[in-house]
PDB file with one MODEL, atoms N, CA, C and O in Angstrom:
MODEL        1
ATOM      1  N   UNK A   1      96.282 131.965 105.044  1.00  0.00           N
ATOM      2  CA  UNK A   1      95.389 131.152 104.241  1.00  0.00           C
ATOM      3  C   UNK A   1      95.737 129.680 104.473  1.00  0.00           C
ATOM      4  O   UNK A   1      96.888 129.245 104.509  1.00  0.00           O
ATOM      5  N   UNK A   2      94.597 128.944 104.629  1.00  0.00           N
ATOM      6  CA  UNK A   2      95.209 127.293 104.905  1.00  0.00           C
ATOM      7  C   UNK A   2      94.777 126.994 103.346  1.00  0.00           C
ATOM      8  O   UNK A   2      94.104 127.539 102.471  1.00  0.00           O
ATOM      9  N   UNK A   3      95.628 125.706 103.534  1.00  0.00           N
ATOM     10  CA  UNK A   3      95.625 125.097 102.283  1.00  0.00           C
ATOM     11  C   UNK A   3      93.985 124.079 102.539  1.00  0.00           C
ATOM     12  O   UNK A   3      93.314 123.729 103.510  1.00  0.00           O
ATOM     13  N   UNK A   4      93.924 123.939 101.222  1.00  0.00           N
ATOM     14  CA  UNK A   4      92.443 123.166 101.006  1.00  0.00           C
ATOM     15  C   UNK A   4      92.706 121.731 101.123  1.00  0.00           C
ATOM     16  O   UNK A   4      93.733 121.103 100.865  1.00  0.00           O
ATOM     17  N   UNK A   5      91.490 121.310 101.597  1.00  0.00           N
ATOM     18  CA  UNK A   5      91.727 120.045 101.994  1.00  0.00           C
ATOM     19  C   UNK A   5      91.883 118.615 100.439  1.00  0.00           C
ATOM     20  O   UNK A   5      91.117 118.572  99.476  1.00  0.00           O
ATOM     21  N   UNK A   6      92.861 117.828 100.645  1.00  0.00           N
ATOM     22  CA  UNK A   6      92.548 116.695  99.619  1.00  0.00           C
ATOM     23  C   UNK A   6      91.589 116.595  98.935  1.00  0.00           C
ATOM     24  O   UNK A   6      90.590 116.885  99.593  1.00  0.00           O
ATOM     25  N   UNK A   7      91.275 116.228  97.550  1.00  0.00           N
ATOM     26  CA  UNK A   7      90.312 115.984  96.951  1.00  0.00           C
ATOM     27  C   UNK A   7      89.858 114.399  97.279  1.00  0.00           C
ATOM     28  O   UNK A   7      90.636 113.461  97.103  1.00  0.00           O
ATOM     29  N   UNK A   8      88.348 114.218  97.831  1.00  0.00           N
ATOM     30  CA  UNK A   8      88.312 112.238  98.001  1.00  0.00           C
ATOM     31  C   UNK A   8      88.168 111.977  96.906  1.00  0.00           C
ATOM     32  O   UNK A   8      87.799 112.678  95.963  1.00  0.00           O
ATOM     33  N   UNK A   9      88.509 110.734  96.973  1.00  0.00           N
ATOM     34  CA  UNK A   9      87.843 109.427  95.783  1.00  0.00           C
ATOM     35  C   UNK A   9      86.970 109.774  95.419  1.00  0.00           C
ATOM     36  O   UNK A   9      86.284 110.416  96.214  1.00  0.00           O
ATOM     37  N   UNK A  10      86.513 109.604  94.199  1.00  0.00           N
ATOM     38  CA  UNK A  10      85.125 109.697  93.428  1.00  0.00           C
ATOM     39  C   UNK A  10      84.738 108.120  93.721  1.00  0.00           C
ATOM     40  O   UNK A  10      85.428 107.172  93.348  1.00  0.00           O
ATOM     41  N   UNK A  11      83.373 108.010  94.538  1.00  0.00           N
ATOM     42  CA  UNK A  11      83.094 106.808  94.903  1.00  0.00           C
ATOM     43  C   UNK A  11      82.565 105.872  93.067  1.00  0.00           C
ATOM     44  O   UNK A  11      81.929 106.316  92.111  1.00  0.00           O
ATOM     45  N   UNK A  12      83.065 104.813  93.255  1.00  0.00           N
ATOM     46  CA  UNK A  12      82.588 104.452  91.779  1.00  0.00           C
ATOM     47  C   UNK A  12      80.850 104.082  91.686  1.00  0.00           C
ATOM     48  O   UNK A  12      80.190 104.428  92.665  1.00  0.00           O
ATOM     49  N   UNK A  13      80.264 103.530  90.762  1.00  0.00           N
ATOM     50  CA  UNK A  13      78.673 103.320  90.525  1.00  0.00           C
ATOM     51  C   UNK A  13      78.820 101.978  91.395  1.00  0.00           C
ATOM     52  O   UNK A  13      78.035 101.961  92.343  1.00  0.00           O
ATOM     53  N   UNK A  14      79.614 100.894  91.291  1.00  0.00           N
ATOM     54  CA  UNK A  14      79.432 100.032  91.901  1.00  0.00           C
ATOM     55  C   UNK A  14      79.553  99.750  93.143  1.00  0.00           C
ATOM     56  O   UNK A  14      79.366  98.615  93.581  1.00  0.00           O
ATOM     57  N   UNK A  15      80.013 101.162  94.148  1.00  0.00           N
ATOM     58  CA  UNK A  15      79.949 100.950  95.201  1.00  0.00           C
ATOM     59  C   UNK A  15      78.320 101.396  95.714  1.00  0.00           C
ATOM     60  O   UNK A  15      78.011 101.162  96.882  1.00  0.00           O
ATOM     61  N   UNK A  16      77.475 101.939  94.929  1.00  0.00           N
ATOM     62  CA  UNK A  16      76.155 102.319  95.223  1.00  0.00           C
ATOM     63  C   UNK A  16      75.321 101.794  96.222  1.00  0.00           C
ATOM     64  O   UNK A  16      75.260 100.577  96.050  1.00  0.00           O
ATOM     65  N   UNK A  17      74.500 102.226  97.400  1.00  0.00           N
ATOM     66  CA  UNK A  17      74.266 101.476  98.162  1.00  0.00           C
ATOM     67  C   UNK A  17      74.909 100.349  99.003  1.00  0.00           C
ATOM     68  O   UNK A  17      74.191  99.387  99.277  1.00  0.00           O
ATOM     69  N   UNK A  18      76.180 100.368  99.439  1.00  0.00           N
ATOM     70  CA  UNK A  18      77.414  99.618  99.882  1.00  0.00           C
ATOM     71  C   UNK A  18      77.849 100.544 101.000  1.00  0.00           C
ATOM     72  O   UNK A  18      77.902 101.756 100.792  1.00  0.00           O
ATOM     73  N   UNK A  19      78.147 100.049 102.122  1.00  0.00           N
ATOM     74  CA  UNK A  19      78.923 100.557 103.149  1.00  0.00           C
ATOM     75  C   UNK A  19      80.182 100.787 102.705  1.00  0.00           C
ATOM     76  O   UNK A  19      80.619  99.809 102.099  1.00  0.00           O
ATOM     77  N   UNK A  20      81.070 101.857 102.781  1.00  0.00           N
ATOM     78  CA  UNK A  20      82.330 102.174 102.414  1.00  0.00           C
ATOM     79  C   UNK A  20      82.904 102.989 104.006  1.00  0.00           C
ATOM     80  O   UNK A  20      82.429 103.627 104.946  1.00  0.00           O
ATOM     81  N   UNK A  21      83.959 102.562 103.621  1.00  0.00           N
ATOM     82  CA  UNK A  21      85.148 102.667 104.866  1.00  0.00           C
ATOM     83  C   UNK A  21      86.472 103.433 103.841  1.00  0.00           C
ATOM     84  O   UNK A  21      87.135 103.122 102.852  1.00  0.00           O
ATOM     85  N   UNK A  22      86.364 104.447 104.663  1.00  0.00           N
ATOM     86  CA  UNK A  22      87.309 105.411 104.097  1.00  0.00           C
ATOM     87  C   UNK A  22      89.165 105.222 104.889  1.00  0.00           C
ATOM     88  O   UNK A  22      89.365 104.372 105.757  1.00  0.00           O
ATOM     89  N   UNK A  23      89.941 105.862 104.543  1.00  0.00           N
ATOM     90  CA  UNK A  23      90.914 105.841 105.383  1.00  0.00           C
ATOM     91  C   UNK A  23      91.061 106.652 106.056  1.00  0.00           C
ATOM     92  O   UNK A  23      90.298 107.587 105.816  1.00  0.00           O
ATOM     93  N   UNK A  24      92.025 106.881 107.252  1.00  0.00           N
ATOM     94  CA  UNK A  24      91.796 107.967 108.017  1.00  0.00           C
ATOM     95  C   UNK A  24      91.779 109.510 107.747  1.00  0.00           C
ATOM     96  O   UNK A  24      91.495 110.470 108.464  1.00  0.00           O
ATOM     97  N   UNK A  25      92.166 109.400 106.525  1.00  0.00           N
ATOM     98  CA  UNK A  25      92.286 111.244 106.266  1.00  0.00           C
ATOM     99  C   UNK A  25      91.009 111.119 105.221  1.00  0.00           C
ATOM    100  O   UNK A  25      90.846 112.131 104.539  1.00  0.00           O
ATOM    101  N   UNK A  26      90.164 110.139 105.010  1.00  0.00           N
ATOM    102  CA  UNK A  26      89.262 110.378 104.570  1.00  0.00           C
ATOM    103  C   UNK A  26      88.981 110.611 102.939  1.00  0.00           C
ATOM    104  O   UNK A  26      88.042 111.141 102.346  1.00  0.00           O
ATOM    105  N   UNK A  27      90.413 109.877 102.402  1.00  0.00           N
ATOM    106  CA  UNK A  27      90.752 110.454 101.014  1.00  0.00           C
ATOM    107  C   UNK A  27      90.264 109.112  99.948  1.00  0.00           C
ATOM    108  O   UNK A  27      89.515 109.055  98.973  1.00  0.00           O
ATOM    109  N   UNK A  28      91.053 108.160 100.645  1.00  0.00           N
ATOM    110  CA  UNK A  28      90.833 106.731  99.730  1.00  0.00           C
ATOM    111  C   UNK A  28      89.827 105.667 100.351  1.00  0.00           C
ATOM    112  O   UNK A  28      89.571 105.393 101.523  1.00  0.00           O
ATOM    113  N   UNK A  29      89.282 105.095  98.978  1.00  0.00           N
ATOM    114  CA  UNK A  29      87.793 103.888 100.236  1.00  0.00           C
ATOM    115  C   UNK A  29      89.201 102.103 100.071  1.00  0.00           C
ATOM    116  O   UNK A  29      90.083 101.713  99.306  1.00  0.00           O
ATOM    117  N   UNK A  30      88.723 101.787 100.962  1.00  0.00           N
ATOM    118  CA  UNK A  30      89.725 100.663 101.780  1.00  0.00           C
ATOM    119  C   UNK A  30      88.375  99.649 101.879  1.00  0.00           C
ATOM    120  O   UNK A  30      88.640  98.474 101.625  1.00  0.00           O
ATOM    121  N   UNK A  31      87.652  99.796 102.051  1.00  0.00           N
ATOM    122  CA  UNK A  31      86.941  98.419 102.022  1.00  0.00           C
ATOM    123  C   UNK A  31      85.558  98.863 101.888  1.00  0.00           C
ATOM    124  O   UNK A  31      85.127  99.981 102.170  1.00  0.00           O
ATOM    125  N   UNK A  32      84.625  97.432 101.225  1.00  0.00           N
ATOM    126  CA  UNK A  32      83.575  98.181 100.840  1.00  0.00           C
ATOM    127  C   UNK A  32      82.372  96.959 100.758  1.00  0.00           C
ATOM    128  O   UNK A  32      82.595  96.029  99.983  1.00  0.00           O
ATOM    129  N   UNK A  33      81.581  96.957 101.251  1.00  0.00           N
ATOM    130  CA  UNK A  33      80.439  95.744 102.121  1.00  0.00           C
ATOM    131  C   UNK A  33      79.095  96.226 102.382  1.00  0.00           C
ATOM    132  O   UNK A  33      78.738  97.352 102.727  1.00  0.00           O
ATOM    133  N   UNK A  34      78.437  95.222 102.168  1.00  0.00           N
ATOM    134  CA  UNK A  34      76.719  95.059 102.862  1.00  0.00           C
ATOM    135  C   UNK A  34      76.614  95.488 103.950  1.00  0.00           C
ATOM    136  O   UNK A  34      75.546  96.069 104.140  1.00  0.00           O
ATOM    137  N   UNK A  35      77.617  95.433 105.188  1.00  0.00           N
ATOM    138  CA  UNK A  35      76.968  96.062 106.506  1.00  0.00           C
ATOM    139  C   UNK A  35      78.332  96.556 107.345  1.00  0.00           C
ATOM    140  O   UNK A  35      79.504  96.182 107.350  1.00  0.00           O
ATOM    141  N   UNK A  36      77.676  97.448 107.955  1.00  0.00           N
ATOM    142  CA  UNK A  36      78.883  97.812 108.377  1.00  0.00           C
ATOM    143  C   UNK A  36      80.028  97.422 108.996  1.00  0.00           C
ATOM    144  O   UNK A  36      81.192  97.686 108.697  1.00  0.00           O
ATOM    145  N   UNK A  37      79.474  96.595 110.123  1.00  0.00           N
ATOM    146  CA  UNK A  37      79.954  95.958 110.759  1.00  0.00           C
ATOM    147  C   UNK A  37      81.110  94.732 109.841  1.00  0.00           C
ATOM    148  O   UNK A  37      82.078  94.326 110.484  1.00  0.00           O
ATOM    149  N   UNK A  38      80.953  94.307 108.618  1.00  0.00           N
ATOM    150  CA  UNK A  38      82.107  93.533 107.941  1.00  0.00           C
ATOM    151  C   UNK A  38      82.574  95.008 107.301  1.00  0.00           C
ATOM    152  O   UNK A  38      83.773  94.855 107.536  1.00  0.00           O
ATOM    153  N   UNK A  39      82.515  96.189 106.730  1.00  0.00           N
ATOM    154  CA  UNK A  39      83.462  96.870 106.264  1.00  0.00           C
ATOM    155  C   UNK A  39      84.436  97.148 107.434  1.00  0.00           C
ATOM    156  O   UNK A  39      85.635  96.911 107.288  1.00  0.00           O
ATOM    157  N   UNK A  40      83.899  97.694 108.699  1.00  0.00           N
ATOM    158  CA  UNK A  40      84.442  98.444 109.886  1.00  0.00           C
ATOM    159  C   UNK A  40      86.004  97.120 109.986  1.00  0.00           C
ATOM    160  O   UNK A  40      87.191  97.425 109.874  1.00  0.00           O
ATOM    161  N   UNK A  41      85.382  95.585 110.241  1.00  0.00           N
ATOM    162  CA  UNK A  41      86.466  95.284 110.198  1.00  0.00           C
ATOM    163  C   UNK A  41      87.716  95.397 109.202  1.00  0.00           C
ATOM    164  O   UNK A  41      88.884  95.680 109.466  1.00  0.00           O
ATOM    165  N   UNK A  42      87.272  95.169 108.299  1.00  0.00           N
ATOM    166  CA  UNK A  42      88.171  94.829 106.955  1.00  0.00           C
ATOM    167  C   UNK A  42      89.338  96.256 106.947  1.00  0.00           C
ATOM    168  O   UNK A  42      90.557  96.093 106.988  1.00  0.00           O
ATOM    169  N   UNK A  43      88.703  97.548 106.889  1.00  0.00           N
ATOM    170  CA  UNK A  43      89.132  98.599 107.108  1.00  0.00           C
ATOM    171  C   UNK A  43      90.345  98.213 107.825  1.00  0.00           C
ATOM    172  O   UNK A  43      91.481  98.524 107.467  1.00  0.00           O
ATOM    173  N   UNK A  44      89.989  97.385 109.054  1.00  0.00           N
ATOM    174  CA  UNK A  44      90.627  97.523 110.648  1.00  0.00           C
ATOM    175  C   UNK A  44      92.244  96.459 110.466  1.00  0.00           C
ATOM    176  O   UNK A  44      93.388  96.523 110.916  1.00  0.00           O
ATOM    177  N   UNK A  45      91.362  95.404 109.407  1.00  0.00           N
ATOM    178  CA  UNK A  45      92.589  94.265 109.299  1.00  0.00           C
ATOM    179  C   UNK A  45      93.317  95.009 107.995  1.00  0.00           C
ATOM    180  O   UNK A  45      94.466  94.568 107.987  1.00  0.00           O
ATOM    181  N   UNK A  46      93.159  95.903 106.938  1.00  0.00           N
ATOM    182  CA  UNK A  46      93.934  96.891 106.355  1.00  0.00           C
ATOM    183  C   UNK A  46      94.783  97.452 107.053  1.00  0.00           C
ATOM    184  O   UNK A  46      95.883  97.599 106.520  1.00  0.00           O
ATOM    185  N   UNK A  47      94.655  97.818 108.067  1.00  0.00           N
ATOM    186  CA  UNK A  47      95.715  98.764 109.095  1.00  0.00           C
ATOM    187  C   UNK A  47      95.118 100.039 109.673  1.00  0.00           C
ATOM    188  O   UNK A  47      95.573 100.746 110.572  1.00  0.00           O
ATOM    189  N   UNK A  48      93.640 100.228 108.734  1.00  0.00           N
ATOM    190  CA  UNK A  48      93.445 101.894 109.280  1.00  0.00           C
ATOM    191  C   UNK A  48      92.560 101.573 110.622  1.00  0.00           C
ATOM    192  O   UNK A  48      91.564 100.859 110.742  1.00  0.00           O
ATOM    193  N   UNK A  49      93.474 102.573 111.857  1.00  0.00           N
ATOM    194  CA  UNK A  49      92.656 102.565 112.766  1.00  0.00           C
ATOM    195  C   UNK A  49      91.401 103.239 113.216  1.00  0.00           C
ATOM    196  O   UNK A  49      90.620 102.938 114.118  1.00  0.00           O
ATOM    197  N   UNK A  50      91.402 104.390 112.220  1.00  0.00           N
ATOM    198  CA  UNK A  50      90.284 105.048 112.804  1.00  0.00           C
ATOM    199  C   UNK A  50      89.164 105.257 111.398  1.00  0.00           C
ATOM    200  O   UNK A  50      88.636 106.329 111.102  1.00  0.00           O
ATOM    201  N   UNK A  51      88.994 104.050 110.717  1.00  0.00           N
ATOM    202  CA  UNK A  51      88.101 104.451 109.683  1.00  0.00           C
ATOM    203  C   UNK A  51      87.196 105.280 109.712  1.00  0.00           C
ATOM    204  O   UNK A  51      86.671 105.593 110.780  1.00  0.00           O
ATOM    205  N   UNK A  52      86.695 105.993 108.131  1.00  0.00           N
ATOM    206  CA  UNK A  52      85.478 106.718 108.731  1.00  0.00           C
ATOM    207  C   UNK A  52      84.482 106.162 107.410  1.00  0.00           C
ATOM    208  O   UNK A  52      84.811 106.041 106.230  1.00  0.00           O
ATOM    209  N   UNK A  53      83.622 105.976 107.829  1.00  0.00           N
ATOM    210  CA  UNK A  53      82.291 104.869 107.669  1.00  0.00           C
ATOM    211  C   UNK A  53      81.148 105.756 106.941  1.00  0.00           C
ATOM    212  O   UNK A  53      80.733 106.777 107.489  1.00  0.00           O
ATOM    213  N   UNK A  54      80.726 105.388 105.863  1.00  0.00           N
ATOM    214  CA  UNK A  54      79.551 105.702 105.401  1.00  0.00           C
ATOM    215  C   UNK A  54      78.853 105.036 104.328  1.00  0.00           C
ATOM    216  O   UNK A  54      79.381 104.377 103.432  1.00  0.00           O
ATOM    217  N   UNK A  55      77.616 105.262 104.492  1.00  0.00           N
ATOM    218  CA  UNK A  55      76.854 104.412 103.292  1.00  0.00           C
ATOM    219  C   UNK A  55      76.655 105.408 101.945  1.00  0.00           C
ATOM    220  O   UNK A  55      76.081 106.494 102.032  1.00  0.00           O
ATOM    221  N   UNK A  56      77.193 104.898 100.733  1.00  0.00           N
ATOM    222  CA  UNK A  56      77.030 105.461  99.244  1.00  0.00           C
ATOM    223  C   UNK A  56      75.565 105.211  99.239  1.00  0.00           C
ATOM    224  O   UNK A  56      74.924 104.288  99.744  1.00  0.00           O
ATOM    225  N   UNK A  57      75.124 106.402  98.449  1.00  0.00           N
ATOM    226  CA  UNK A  57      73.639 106.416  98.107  1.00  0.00           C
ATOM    227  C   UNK A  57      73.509 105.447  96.469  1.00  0.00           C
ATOM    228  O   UNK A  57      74.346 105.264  95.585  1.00  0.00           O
ATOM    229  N   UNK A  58      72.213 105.034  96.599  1.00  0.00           N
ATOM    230  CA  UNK A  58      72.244 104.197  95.607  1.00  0.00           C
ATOM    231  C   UNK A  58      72.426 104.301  94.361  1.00  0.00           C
ATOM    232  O   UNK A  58      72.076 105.371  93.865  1.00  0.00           O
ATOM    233  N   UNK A  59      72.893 103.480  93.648  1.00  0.00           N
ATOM    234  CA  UNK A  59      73.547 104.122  92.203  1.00  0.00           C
ATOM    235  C   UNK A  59      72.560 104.695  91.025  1.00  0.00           C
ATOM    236  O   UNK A  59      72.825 105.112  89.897  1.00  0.00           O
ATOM    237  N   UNK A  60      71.513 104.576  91.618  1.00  0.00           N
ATOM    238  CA  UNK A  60      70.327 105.144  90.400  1.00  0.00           C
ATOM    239  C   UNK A  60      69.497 106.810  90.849  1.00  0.00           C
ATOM    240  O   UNK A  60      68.571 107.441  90.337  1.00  0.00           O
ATOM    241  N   UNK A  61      70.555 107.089  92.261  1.00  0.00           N
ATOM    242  CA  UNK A  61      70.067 108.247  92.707  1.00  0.00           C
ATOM    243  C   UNK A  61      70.669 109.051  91.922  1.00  0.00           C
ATOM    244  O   UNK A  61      71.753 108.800  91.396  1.00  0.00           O
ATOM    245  N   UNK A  62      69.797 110.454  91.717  1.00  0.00           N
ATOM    246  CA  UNK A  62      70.484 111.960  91.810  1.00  0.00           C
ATOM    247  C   UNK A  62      70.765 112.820  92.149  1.00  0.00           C
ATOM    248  O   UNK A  62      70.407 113.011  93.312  1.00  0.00           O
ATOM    249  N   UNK A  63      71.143 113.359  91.841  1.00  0.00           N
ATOM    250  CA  UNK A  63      71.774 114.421  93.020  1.00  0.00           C
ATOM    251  C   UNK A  63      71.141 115.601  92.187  1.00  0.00           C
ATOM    252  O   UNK A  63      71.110 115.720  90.962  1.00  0.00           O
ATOM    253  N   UNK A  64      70.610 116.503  93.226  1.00  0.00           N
ATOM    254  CA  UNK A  64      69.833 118.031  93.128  1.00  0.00           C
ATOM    255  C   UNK A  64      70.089 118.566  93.900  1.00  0.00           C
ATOM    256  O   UNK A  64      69.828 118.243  95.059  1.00  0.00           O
ATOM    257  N   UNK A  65      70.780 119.727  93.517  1.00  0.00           N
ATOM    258  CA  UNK A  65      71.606 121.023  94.046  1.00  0.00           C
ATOM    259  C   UNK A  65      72.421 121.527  93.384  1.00  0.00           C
ATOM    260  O   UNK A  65      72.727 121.148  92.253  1.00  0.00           O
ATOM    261  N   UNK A  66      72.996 122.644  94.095  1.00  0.00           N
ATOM    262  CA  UNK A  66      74.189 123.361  92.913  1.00  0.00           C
ATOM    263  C   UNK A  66      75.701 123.092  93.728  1.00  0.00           C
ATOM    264  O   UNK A  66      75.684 122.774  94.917  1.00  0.00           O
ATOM    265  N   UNK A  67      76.752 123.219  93.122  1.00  0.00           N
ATOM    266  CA  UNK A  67      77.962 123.043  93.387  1.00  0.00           C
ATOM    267  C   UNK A  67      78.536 124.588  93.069  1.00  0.00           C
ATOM    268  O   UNK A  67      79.732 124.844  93.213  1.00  0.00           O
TER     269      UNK A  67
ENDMDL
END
């Protein structure tokens, strides 16, 4: 049996619609910006080399589905 992976960050409301840059294991957000291209760096001058990059959906969205 493998062990389960880390639980991530719960992205907060104010990162809504914001590019977020995760750290490399994908657990904690490290920087967080209008476009990607200024998170990707910021991430980069943090130390993480291999950020992983995504845009938070906007904070007035919902979410529909089951868990």
């Amino acid at each position: 049996m493998t062990d389960p992976l880390p639980l991530a960050e719960i992205v907060p409301l104010e990162y809504g619609g914001k590019w977020l840059a995760w750290d490399d294991e994908g657990v904690k957000i490290v920087a967080a910006g209008d476009s990607v291209d200024e998170v990707k760096a910021a991430a980069e001058a943090a130390g993480v080399v291999a950020p992983i990059l995504e845009k938070a959906p906007s904070a007035n969205s919902g979410f529909v589905g089951r868990i």
